[in-house]
C-alpha positions in Angstrom: 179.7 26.1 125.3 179.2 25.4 129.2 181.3 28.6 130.0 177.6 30.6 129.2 176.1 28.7 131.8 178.8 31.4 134.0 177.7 34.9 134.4 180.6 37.0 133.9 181.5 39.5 136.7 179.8 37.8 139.0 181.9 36.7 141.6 181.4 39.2 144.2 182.5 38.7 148.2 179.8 38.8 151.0 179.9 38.7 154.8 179.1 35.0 154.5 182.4 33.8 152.2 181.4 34.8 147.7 179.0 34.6 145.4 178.5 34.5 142.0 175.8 33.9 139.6 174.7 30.9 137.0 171.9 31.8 134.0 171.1 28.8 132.1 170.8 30.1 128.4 170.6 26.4 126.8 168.3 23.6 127.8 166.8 22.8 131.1 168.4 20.2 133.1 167.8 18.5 136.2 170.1 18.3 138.2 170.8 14.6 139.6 173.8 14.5 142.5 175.5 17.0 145.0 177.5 19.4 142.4 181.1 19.6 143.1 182.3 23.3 142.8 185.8 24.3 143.3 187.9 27.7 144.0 190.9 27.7 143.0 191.2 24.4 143.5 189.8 23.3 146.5 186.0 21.9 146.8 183.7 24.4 148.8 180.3 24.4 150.3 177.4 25.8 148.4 173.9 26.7 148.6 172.0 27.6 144.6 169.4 30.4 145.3 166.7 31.1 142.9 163.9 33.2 143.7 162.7 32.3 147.0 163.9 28.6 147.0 167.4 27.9 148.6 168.7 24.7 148.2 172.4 23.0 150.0 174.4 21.7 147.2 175.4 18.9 149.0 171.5 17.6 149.5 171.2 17.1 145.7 170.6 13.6 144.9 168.1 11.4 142.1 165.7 11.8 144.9 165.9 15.5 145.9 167.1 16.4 141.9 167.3 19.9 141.1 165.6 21.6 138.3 168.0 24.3 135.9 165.1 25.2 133.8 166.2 27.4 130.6 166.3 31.1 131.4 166.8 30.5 135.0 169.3 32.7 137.3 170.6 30.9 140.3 173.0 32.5 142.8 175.6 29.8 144.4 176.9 31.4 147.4 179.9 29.9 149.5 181.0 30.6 153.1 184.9 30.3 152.0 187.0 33.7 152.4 189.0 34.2 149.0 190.9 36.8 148.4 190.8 39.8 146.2 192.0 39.1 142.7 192.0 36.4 139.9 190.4 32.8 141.0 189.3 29.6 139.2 185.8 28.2 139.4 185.5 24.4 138.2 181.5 23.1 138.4 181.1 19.0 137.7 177.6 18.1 138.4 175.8 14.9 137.3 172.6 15.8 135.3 169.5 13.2 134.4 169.7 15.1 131.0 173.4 15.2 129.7 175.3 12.6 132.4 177.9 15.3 134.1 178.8 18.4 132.9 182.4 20.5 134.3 183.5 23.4 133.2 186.0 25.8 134.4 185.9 29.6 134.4 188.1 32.5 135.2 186.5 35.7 137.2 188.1 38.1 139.7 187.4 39.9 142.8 
């Protein structure tokens, strides 16, 4: 159910490192401690872009939650190089709403 959350195709490469793209289609959460997202494997660096508010992943906290309202598109852009092909994305992030969520998705590039 979680793997919705993933918008498929979206992994795309930039100058910075990737991208791809997140549209909540379930419930609005809030978003409670620094998200831990993974290529392949190893943990990366990412920012969540909606709009014109930017946010560092790693700045998340109770204090300075983050709101994934429902119907919401956020971009989570990393400055990682990955290679074209097949790649696995694992997201575990604590929410107020549902205690942590993970998933795992396949995309390629």
């Amino acid at each position: 159910m979680l793997k919705k959350l993933y918008v498929s195709d979206s992994l795309t490469e930039t100058d910075d490192g990737f991208e791809f793209k997140l549209k909540n289609t379930l419930a609005t959460s809030t978003i409670v401690g620094s998200p831990v997202i993974e290529i392949d494997g190893t943990p990366v660096d990412v920012t969540f872009s909606s709009g014109d508010e930017t946010v560092q992943a790693s700045e998340i906290s109770e204090e300075n939650s983050y709101a994934f309202e429902k119907g919401m598109t956020v971009t989570v852009s990393g400055s990682k190089s990955i290679e074209d092909g097949a790649h696995t994305i694992k997201i575990k992030t604590p929410t107020d709403e549902w205690d942590t969520l993970e998933f795992e998705v396949e995309d390629t590039l």
